[in-house]
Short mmCIF file of the C-alpha atoms (twelve columns), coordinates in Angstrom:
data_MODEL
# 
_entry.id   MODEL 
# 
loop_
_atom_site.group_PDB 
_atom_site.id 
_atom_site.type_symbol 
_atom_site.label_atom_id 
_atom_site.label_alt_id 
_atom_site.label_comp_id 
_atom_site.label_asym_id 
_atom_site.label_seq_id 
_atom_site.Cartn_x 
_atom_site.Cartn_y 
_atom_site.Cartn_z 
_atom_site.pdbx_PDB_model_num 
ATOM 1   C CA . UNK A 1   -197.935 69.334  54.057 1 
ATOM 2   C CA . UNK A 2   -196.288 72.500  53.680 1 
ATOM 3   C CA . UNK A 3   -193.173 73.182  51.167 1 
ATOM 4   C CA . UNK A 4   -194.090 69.513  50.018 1 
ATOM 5   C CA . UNK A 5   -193.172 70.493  46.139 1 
ATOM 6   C CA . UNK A 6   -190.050 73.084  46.730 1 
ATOM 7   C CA . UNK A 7   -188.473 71.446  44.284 1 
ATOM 8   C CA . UNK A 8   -190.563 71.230  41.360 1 
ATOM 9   C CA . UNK A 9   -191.825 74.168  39.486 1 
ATOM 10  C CA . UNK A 10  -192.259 77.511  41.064 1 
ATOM 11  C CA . UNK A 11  -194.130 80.226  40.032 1 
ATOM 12  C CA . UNK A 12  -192.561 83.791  40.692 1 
ATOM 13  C CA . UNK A 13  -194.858 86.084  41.300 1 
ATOM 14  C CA . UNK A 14  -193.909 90.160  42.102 1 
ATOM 15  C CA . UNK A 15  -196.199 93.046  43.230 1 
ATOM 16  C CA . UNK A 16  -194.486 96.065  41.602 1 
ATOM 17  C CA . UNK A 17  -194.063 99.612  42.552 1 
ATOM 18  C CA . UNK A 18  -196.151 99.134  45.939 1 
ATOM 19  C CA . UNK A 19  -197.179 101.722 48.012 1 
ATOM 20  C CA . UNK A 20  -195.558 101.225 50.930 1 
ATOM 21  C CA . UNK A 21  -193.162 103.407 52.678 1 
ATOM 22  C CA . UNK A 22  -192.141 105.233 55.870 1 
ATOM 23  C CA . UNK A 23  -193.398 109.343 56.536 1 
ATOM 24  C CA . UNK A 24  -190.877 110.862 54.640 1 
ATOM 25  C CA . UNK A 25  -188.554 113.167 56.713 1 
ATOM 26  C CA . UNK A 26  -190.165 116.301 55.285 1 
ATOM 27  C CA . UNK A 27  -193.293 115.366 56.702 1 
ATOM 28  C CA . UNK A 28  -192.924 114.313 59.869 1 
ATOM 29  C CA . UNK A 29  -193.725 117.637 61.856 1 
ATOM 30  C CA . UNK A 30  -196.742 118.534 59.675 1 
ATOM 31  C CA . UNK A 31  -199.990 118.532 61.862 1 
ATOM 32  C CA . UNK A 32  -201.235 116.168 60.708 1 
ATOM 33  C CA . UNK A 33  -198.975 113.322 61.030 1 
ATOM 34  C CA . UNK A 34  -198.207 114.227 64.602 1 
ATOM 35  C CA . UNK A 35  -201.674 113.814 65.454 1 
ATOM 36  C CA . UNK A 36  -201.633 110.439 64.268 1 
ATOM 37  C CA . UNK A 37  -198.317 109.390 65.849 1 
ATOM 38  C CA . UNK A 38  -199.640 110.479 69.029 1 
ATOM 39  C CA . UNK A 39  -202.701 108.353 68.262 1 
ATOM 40  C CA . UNK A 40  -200.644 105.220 67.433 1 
ATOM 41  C CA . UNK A 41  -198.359 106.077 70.035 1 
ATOM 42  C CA . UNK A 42  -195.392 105.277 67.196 1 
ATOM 43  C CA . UNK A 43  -193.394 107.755 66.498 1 
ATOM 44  C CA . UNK A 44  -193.154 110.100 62.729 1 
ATOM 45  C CA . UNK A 45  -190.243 108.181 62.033 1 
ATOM 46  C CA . UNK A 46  -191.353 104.919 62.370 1 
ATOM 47  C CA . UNK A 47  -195.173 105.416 60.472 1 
ATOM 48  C CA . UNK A 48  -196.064 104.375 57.528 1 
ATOM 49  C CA . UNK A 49  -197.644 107.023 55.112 1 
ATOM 50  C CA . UNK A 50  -200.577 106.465 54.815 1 
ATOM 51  C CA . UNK A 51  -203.160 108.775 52.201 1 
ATOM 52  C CA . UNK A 52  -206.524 108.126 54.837 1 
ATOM 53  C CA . UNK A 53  -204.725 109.720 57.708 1 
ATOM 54  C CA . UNK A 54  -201.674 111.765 55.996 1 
ATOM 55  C CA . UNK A 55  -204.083 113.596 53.111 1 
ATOM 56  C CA . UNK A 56  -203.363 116.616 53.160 1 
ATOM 57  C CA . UNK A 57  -199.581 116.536 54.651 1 
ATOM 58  C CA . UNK A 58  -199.013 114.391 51.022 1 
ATOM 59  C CA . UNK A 59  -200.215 117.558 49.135 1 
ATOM 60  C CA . UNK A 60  -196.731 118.442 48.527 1 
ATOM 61  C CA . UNK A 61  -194.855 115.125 47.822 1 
ATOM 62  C CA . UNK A 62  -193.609 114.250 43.951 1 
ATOM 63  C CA . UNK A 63  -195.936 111.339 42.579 1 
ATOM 64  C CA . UNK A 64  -198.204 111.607 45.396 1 
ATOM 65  C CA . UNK A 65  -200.953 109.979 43.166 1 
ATOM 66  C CA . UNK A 66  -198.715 106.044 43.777 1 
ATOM 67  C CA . UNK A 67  -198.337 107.327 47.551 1 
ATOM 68  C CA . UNK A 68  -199.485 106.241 50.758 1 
ATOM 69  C CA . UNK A 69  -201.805 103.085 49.816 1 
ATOM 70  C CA . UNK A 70  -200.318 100.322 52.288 1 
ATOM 71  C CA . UNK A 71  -203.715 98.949  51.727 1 
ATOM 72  C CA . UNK A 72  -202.986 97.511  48.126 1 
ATOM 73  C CA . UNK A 73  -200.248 95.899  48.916 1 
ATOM 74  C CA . UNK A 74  -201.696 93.708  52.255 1 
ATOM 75  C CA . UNK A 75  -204.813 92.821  50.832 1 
ATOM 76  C CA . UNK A 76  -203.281 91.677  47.401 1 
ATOM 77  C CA . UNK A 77  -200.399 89.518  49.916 1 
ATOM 78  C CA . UNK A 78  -203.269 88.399  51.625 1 
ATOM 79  C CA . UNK A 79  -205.271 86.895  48.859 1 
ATOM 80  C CA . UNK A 80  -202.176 85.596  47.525 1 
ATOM 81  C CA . UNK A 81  -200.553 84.135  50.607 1 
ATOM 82  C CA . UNK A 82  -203.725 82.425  51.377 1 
ATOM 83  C CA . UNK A 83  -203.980 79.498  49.219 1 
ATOM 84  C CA . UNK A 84  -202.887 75.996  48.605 1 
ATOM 85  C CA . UNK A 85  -199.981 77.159  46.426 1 
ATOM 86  C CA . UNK A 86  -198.839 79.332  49.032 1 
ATOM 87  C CA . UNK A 87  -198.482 76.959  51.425 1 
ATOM 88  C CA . UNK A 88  -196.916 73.860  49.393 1 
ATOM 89  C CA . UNK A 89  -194.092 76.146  47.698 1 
ATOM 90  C CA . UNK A 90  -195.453 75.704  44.588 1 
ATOM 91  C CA . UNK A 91  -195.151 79.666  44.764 1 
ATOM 92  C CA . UNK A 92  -193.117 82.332  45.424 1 
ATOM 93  C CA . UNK A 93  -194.397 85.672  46.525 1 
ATOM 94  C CA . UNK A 94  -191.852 89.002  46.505 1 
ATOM 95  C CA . UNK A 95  -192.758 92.510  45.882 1 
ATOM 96  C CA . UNK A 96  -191.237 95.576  44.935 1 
ATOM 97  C CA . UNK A 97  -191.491 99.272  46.551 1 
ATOM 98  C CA . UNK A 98  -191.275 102.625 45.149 1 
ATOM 99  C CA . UNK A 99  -187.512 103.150 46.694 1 
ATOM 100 C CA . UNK A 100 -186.633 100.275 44.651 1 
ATOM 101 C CA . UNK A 101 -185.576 97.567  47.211 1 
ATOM 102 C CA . UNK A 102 -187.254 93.971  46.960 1 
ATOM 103 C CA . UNK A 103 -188.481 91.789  49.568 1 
ATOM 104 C CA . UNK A 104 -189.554 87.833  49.480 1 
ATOM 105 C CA . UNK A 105 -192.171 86.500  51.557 1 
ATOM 106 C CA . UNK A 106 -191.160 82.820  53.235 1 
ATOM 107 C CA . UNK A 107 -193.552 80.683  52.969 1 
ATOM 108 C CA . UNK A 108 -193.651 80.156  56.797 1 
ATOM 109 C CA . UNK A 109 -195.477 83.838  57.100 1 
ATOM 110 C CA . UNK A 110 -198.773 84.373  58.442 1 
ATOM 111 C CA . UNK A 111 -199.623 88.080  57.152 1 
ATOM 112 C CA . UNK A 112 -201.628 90.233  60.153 1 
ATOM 113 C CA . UNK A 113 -205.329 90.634  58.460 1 
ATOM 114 C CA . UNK A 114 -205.732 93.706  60.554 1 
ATOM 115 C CA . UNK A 115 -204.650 96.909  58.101 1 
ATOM 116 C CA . UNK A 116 -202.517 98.486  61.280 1 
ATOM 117 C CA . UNK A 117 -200.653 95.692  62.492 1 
ATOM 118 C CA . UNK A 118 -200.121 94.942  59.240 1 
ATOM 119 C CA . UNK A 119 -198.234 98.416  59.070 1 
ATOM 120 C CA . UNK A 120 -196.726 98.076  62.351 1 
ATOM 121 C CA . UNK A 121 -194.919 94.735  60.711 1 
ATOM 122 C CA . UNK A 122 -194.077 96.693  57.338 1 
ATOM 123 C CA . UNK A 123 -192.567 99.963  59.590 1 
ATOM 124 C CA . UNK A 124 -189.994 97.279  60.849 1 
ATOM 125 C CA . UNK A 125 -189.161 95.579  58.015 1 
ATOM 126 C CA . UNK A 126 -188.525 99.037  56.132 1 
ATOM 127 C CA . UNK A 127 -186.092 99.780  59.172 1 
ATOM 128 C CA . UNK A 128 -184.740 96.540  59.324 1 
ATOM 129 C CA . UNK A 129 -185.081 94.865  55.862 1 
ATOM 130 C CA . UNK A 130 -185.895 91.974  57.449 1 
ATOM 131 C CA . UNK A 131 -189.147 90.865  60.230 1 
ATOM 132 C CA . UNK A 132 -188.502 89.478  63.015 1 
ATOM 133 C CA . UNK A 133 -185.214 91.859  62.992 1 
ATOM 134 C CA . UNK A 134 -181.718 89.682  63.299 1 
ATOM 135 C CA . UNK A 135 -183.744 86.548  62.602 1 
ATOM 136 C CA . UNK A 136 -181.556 83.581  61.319 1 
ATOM 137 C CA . UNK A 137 -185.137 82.664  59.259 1 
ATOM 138 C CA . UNK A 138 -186.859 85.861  58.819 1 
ATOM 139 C CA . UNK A 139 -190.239 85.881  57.080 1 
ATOM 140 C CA . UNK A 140 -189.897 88.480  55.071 1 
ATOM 141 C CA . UNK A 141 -186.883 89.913  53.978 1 
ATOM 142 C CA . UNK A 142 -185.082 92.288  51.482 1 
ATOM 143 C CA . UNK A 143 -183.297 90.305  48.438 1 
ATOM 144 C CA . UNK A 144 -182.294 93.525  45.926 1 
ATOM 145 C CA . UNK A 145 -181.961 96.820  46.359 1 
ATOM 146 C CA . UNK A 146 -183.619 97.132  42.632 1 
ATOM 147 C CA . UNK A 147 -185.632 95.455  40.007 1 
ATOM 148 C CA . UNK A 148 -182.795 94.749  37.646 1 
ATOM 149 C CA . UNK A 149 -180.509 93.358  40.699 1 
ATOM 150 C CA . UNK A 150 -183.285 91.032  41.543 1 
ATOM 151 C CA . UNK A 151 -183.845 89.496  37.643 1 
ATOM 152 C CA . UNK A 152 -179.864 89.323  37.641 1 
ATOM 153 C CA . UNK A 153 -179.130 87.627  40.898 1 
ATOM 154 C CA . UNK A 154 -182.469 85.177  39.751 1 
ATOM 155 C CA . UNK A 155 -181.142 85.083  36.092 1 
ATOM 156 C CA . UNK A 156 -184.449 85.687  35.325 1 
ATOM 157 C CA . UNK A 157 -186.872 87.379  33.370 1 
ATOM 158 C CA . UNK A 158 -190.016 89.796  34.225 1 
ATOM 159 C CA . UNK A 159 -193.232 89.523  32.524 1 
ATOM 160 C CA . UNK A 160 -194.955 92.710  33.218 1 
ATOM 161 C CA . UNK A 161 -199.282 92.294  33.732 1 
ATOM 162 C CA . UNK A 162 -200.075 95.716  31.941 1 
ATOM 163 C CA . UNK A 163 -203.456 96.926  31.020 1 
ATOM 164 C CA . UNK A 164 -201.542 98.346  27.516 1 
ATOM 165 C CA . UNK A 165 -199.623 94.853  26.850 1 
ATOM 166 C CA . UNK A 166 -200.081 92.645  24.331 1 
ATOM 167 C CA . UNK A 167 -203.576 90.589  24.547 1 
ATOM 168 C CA . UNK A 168 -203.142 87.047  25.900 1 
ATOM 169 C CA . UNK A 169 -204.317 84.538  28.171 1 
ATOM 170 C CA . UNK A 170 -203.483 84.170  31.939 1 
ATOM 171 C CA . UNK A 171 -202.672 80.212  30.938 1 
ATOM 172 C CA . UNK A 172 -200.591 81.877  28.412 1 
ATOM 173 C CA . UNK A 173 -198.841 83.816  30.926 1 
ATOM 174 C CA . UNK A 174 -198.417 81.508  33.316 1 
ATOM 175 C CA . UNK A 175 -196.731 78.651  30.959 1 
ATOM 176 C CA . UNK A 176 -194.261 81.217  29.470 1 
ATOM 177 C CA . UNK A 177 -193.128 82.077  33.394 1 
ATOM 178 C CA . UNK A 178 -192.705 78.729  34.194 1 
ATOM 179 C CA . UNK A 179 -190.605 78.430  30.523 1 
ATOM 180 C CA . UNK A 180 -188.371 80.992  31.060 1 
ATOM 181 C CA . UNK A 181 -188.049 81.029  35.087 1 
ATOM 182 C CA . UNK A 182 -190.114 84.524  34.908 1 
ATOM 183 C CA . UNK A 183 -191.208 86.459  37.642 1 
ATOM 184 C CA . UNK A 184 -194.926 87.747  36.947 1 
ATOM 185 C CA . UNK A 185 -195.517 91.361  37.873 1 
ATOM 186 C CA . UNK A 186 -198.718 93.088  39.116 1 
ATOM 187 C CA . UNK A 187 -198.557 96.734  39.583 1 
ATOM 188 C CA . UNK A 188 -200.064 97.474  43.054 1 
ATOM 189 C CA . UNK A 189 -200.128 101.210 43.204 1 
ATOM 190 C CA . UNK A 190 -203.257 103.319 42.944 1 
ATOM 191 C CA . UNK A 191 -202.970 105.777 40.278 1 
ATOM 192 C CA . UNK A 192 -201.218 106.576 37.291 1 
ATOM 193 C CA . UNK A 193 -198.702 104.240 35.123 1 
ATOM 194 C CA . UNK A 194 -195.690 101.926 35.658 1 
ATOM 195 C CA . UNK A 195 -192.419 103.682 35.687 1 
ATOM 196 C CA . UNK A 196 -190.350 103.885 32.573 1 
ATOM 197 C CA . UNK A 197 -187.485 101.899 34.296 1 
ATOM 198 C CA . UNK A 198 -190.310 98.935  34.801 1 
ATOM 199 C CA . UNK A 199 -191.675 98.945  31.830 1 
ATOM 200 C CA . UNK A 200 -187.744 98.780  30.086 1 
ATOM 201 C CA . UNK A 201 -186.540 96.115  31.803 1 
ATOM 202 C CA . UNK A 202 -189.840 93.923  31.017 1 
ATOM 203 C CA . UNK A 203 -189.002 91.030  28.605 1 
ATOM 204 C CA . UNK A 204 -192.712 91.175  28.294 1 
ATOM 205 C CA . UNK A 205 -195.736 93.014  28.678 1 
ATOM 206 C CA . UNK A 206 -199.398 91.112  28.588 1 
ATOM 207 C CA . UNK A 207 -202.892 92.472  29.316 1 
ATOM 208 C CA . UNK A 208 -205.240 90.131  30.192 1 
ATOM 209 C CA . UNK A 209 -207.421 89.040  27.591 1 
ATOM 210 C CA . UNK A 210 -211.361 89.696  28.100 1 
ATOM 211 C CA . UNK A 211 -211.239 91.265  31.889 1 
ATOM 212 C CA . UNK A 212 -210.416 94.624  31.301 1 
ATOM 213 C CA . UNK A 213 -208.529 97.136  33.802 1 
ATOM 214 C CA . UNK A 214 -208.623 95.151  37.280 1 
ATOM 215 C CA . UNK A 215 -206.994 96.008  40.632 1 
ATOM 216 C CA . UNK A 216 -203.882 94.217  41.848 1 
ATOM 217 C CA . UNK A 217 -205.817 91.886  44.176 1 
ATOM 218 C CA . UNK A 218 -208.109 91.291  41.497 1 
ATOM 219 C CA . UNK A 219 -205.376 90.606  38.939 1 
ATOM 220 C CA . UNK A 220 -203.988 88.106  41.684 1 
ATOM 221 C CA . UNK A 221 -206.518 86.347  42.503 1 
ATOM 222 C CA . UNK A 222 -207.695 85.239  38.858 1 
ATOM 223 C CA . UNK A 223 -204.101 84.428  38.742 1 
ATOM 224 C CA . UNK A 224 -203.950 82.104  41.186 1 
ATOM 225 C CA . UNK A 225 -206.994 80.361  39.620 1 
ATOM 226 C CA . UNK A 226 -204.796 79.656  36.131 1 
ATOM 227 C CA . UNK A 227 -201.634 78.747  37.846 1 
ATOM 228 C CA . UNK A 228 -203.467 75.885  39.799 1 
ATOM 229 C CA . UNK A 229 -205.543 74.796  36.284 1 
ATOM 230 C CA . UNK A 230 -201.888 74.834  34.760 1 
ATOM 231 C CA . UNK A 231 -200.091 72.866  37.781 1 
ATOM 232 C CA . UNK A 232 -203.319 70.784  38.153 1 
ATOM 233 C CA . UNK A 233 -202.738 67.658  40.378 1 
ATOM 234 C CA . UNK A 234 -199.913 69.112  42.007 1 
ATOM 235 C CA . UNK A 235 -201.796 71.738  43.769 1 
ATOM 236 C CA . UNK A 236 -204.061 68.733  45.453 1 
# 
């Protein structure tokens, strides 16, 4: 029964600094990204960058080592849409992109698996802030326009997953967010570190004890696996 348990508990749970934009206006006449917006039949404005077809027209773009990796962010949404938690409400899924806006994912929303539509969804909601556009009950759609609007409009906290945090256990983790109504954070970006504005407005930072550096659908997926030992029969 879906959204059985939307009013017990929630977990918060926020992919951070994601990869995901829309071909920057500089770019949109290079070669390169012409060729593929003939290919996809969308036009420059309306692509996302993307680092497998846009290579070399990112040479020139500031932090182009966090840029054009739409692939992070839908497989990570994927593995963490996909679940029992998911689907009950006994989680909430937002995430965060490098412009600094905030989107939540209803728990109505059945994510494309294929990479491109996938992209062809995210194109509109970056246009729109919102998918389907001028939807009463969009499935996903923007709540901030930054980090520290979100936690302030939530009154809540972030706890920051971070491979230099302080040592502790996902369980750990996952008790304190449900404690202090925390959103947990999982960078999902492909290089490089968390901005200094991110890593100020953490009230905490954790690295996962005995796992080592992992990638942000790895990171979500073991996760998932302590938030259901910690909710137990709930998830069932």
């Amino acid at each position: 029964m879906r959204g059985a348990f939307t009013g017990w508990a929630r977990v918060k749970v926020i992919f951070l600094e994601s990869s995901l934009e829309l071909v920057p206006g500089a770019l949109q006449r290079h070669p390169e990204v012409l060729r593929s917006a003939r290919r996809y039949e969308i036009p420059p404005s309306r692509m996302i960058l993307d680092k497998s077809l846009h290579y070399k027209a990112m040479e020139s773009l500031e932090k182009k080592w966090k840029r054009g990796r739409p692939d992070i962010l839908h497989t990570s949404l994927l593995v963490i849409t996909d679940t029992p938690l998911f689907n009950l409400g006994l989680l909430d899924v937002y995430f965060h992109i490098l412009d600094g806006r905030v989107f939540k994912v209803s728990s109505e929303t059945r994510l494309p698996r294929h990479l491109e539509r996938f992209k062809g969804v995210m194109a509109s909601l970056l246009k729109n802030n919102q998918v389907p556009p001028g939807s009463p009950k969009p499935l996903i759609y923007k709540v901030a326009d930054s980090l520290s609007e979100l936690l302030s409009s939530e009154d809540s906290k972030l706890i920051l997953l971070w491979e230099k945090g302080e040592p502790a256990t996902l369980s750990k983790i996952v008790n304190e967010a449900l404690k202090i109504n925390g959103f947990i954070g999982i960078g999902a970006f492909p290089q490089g570190d968390f901005e200094e504005e991110t890593l100020k407005i953490a009230f905490q930072k954790y690295s996962i004890i005995g796992v080592g550096q992992l990638k942000a659908w790895g990171a979500a997926a073991r996760l998932l696996c302590s938030i259901e030992e910690v909710l137990g029969p709930r998830v069932s």
